[in-house]
C-alpha positions, 0 to 999 in steps of 0.5 A: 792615265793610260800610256800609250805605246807604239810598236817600232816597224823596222823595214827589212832593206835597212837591216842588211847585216841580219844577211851576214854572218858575224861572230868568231866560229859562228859560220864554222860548221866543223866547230859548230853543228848547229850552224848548218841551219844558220851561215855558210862556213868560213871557205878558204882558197883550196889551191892556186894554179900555178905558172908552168914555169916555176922558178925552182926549175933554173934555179942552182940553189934548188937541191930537190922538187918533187910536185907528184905528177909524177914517180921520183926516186927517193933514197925511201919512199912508201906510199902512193900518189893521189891524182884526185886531190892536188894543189892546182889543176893538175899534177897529184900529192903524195898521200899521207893519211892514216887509219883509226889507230895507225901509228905509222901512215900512209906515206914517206919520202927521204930525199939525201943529198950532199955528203951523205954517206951513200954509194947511190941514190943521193942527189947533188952529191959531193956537197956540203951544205951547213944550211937548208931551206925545205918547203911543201905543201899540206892539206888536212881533210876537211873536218880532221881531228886529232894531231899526228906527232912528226910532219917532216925533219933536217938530219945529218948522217954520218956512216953508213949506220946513219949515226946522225950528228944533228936533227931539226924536228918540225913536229906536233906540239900541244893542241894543234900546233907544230913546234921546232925540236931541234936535237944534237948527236954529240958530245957538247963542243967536241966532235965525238958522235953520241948517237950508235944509229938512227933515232937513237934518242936515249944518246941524243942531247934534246934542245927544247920544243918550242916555240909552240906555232900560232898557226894551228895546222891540224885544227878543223878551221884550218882543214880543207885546204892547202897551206904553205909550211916553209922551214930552215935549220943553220948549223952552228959554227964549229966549237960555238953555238951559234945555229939556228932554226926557223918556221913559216906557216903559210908565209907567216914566221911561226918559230924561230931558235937562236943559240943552239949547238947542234953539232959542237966541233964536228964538221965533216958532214954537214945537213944532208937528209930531209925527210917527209914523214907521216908517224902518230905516236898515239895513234890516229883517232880517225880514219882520214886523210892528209896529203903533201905536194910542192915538196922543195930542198933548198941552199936559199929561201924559198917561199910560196908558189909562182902564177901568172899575172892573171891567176886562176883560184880554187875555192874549197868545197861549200859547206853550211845550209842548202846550196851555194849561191855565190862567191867571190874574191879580193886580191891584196898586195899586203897580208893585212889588206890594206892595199886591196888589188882586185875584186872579182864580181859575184862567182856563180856557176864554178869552183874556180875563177880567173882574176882578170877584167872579165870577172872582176877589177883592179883597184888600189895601186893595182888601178887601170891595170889589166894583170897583176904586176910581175915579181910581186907577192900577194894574199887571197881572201874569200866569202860565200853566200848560201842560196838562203841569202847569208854571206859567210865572213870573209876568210882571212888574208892567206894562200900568199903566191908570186906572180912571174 
């Protein structure tokens, strides 16, 4: 006996996931070459704009701001401004790309302050500062490769032959991670200085690279955009090892040292020197470019940007199969997005959008609100839908920012 088979027809308007992209890396055209025939890459928000009136300006802990609108005398300073690419609307960043080959980049800055051993061209002068918080921004052209060795570094200088007693590094560490590699300049516990002059790596006492950050800050998935990088050095108490440093990765700890001796008994100069740096110790696999922006020294933490109640957000540049259709946002007052607090409607025709009751709104605890509550901090996520009708996945929780 024959048996009989019947073909199973399944309406398309019950299979709506075949228009999402699903799948770690499948919507990634950087990763994945062929995925421009298939998904929308994963955007990102590019930037924020930012309140006017940033707190750092009235605020007495703040040691140095630099946002690159415009020049600022540094004690060291190479490179350019670059007014195309910067976080926000206006203002630009400080350029920091490098060319096939380069060891030394583009751009640096060496912002001294305090007790450093200088005549001029030290900001807050006359003050000792046993601890420092500095903060910027960074963003890796879209599709970068490889991983520079130095991103930016606390020292303390002690003569005017910049013998240093103490450095925190926040350099490259393996794959695309960053890594803290603090070093000490003196003799264990006493207060004799090692070092001779500055980088004298041969006399200074290496504590360890580590630990590797979970945030792979030069990967490609993370290009495009720009990302918070936040970190603190404590000096430890003279004659005791009890210092400390720690790193944040776009509001996330991402490293942290307990226990280090940074500069045994010596204590006439404390942290006074914070350097941006763009230094590739093999040399850049690539011509490509890398800026900074939002740079600030700090006595106390300092964390993201501030915007106002009804902020307006950049999404980065659309990339994957034909043209972009529409995009859209959710705002949450949690980094795991469990209290979702807005969300826009469908974005068509703009790279930005203002969260407010025009184009999207308010939910969670946010609920009958006009603006987001003033003080509070919050993260963005973000898809996009290709004009073949595929949605991207969703972005994860990043781009935290204040509301003022």
């Amino acid at each position: 006996m024959k048996k009989a088979y019947q073909i199973l027809i399944i309406p398309l308007f019950i299979m709506p996931f075949f228009l999402c992209c699903k799948g770690e890396g499948t919507n990634d055209p950087v990763n994945n070459p062929d995925v421009d025939t298939i998904c929308p890459s994963i955007p990102h928000i590019h930037s924020l704009e930012t309140d006017p009136d940033q707190p750092h300006e009235s605020d007495t802990n703040v040691i140095w701001y630099d946002d690159f609108s415009g020049v600022k005398s540094y004690l060291e300073s190479t490179g350019g401004l670059d007014y195309s690419e910067t976080f926000g609307k206006t203002g630009g960043s400080m350029k920091a790309g490098f060319k096939l080959g380069d060891i030394a980049g583009e751009g640096n800055r060496k912002v001294a302050f305090g007790d450093f051993p200088s005549e001029s061209g030290v900001v807050k002068s006359n003050r000792h500062f046993d601890e420092i918080y500095w903060r910027f921004y960074v963003n890796h052209q879209y599709g970068w490769q490889g991983a520079p060795g130095k991103m930016t570094r606390a020292t303390s200088i002690v003569s005017e032959t910049w013998q240093q007693s103490m450095i925190m590094h926040v350099w490259s560490g393996n794959g695309n991670s960053i890594t803290l590699d603090p070093a000490s300049g003196v003799y264990g516990q006493t207060d004799s200085i090692r070092t001779t002059k500055y980088n004298d790596f041969e006399n200074l006492s290496w504590l360890g690279n580590k630990p590797e950050s979970v945030f792979q800050i030069s990967s490609a998935s993370e290009s495009g955009y720009w990302v918070m990088v936040e970190a603190a050095v404590k000096l430890n108490t003279p004659g005791l090892s009890d210092g400390s440093c720690r790193l944040w990765i776009d509001g996330m700890p991402d490293g942290e040292r307990t226990n280090l001796n940074f500069r045994g008994s010596y204590s006439k100069h404390g942290i006074n020197a914070i350097f941006l740096e763009s230094y590739w110790n093999s040399g850049a696999v690539k011509t490509e470019e890398r800026w900074f922006d939002n740079f600030i020294i700090s006595a106390r933490p300092i964390g993201p940007v501030t915007c106002q109640p009804n902020p307006t957000l950049f999404k980065t540049i659309y990339h994957g199969p034909g043209t972009m259709e529409a995009w859209e946002i959710e705002l949450a007052s949690d980094r795991e997005g469990n209290d979702v607090v807005y969300r826009s409607g469908k974005i068509k025709e703009s790279a930005s959008v203002k969260a407010d009751t025009n184009n999207g709104s308010f939910a969670g605890s946010a609920t009958g609100d006009t603006q987001l509550k003033s003080g509070s901090l919050f993260y963005c996520r973000v898809r996009q839908k290709s004009s073949n009708g595929r949605w991207s996945e969703w972005s994860k929780w990043h781009q935290p920012f204040t509301v003022s």
